[in-house]
C-alpha positions as CSV (number, residue, x, y, z in Angstrom):
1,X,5.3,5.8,-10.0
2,X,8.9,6.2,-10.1
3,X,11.0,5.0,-7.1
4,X,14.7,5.9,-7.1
5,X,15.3,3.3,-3.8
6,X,17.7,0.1,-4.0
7,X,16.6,-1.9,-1.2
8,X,14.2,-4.4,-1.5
9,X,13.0,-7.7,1.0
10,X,10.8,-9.7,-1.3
11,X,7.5,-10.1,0.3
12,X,5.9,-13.4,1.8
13,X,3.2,-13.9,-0.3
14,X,0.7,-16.0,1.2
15,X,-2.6,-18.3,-0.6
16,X,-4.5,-15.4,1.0
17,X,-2.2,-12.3,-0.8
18,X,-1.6,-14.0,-3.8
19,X,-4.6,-12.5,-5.9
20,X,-3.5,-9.1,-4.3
21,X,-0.1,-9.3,-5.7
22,X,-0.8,-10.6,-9.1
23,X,-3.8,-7.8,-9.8
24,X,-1.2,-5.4,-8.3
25,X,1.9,-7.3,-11.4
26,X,-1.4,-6.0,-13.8
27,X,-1.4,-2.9,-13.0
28,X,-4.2,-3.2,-11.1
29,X,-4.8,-1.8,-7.1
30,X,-7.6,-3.9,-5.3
31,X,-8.9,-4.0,-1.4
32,X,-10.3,-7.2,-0.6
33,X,-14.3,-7.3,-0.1
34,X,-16.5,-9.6,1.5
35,X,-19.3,-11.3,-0.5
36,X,-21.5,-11.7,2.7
37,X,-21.4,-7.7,4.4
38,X,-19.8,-6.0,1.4
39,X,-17.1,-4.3,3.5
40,X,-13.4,-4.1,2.4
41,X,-10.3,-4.3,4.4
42,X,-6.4,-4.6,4.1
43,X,-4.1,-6.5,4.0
44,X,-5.9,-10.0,2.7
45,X,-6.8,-12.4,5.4
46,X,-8.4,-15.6,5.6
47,X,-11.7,-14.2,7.1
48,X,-13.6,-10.8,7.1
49,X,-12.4,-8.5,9.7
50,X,-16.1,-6.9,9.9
51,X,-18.6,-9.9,9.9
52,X,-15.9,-12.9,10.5
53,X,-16.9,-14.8,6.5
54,X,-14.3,-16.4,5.0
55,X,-13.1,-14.7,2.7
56,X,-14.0,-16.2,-0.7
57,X,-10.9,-14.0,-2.6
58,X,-13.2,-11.3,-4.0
59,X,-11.1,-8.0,-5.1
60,X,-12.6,-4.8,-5.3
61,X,-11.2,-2.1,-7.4
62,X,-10.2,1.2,-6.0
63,X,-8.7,4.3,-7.7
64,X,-6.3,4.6,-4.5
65,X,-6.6,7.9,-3.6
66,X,-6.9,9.1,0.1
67,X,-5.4,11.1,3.2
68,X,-2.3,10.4,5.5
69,X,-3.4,9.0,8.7
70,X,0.3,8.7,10.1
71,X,4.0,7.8,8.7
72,X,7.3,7.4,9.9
73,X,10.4,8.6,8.6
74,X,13.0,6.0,8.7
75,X,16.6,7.0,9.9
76,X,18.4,4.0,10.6
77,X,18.3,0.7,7.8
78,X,17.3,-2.3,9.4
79,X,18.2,-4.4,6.6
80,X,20.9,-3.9,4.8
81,X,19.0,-3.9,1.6
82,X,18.2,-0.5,2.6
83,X,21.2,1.5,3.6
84,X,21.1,3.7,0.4
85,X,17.6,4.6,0.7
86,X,17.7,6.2,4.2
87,X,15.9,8.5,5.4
88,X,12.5,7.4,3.8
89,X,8.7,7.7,4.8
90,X,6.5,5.0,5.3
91,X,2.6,6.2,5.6
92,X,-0.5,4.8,6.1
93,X,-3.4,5.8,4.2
94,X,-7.3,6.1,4.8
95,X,-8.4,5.1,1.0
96,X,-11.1,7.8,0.3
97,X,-13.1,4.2,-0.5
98,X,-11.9,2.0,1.5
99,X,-9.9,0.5,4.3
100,X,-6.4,2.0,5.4
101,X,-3.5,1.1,4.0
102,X,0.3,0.9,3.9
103,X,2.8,1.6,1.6
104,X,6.4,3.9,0.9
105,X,5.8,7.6,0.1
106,X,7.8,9.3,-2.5
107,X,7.8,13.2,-3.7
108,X,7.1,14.8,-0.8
109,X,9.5,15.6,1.4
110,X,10.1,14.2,4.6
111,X,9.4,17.6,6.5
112,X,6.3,18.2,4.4
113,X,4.7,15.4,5.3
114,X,1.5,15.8,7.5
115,X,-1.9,14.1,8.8
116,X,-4.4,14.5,6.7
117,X,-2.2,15.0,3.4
118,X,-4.2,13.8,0.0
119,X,-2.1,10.9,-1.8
120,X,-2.5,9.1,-4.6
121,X,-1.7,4.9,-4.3
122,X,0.8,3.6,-7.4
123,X,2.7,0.7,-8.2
124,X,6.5,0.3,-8.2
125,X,9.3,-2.1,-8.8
126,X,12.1,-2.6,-7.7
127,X,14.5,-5.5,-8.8
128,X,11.4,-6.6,-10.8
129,X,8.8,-6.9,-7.4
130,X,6.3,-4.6,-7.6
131,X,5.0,-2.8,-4.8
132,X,2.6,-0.6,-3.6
133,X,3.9,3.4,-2.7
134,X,1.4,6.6,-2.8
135,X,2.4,10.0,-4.2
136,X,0.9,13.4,-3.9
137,X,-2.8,13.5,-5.5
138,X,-2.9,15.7,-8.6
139,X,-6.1,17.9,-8.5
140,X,-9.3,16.3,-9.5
């Protein structure tokens, strides 16, 4: 996934996100999945959010496609790591095998965007970070 944006606030990875971020480094997009109730959520936490287990840092493999469930378009930087980037659209995403999700949106345009709209989840970098950003879905 190409990302033409500048700005970047490094993310606080956490003994829960780690495996998360380094699968995601790989290449690799994963939801977290409990060993007891099978179940998978987002972000990674210390316990299921379904059945209360620990969580016991199980990843699950998912091909990251899925549907807009709502977004933002983002007017006004915040942070001034992200004054050349304005506008931009943050969207969060019902995985088609999964749990919903968050992540930046590029190649659509911010008056195309709608509920419902079929993405597809890639990786990104910027300043060497990567992160997670969805796309429109090609045709199966």
């Amino acid at each position: 996934m190409k990302a033409d944006q500048r700005g970047l606030v490094a993310p606080r990875v956490d003994p829960d996100s780690t495996a998360w971020w380094d699968a995601l480094a790989a290449g690799s997009l994963t939801v977290p999945a409990c060993s007891s109730c099978g179940r998978t959520w987002f972000p990674p936490a210390p316990s299921c959010p379904h059945c209360g287990c620990p969580y016991e840092g199980t990843l699950r493999d998912t091909p990251g496609r899925g549907r807009i469930y709502s977004w933002i378009v983002v007017h006004r930087a915040y942070d001034p790591a992200f004054k050349e980037d304005v506008p931009y659209t943050i969207v969060v995403v019902d995985l088609d095998d999964g749990p919903r999700i968050v992540g930046r949106l590029f190649g659509v345009r911010h008056d195309d965007v709608k509920a419902d709209l079929p993405v597809q989840a890639g990786r990104y970098e910027v300043s060497g970070q990567p992160l997670l950003g969805f796309g429109p879905a090609t045709a199966r």
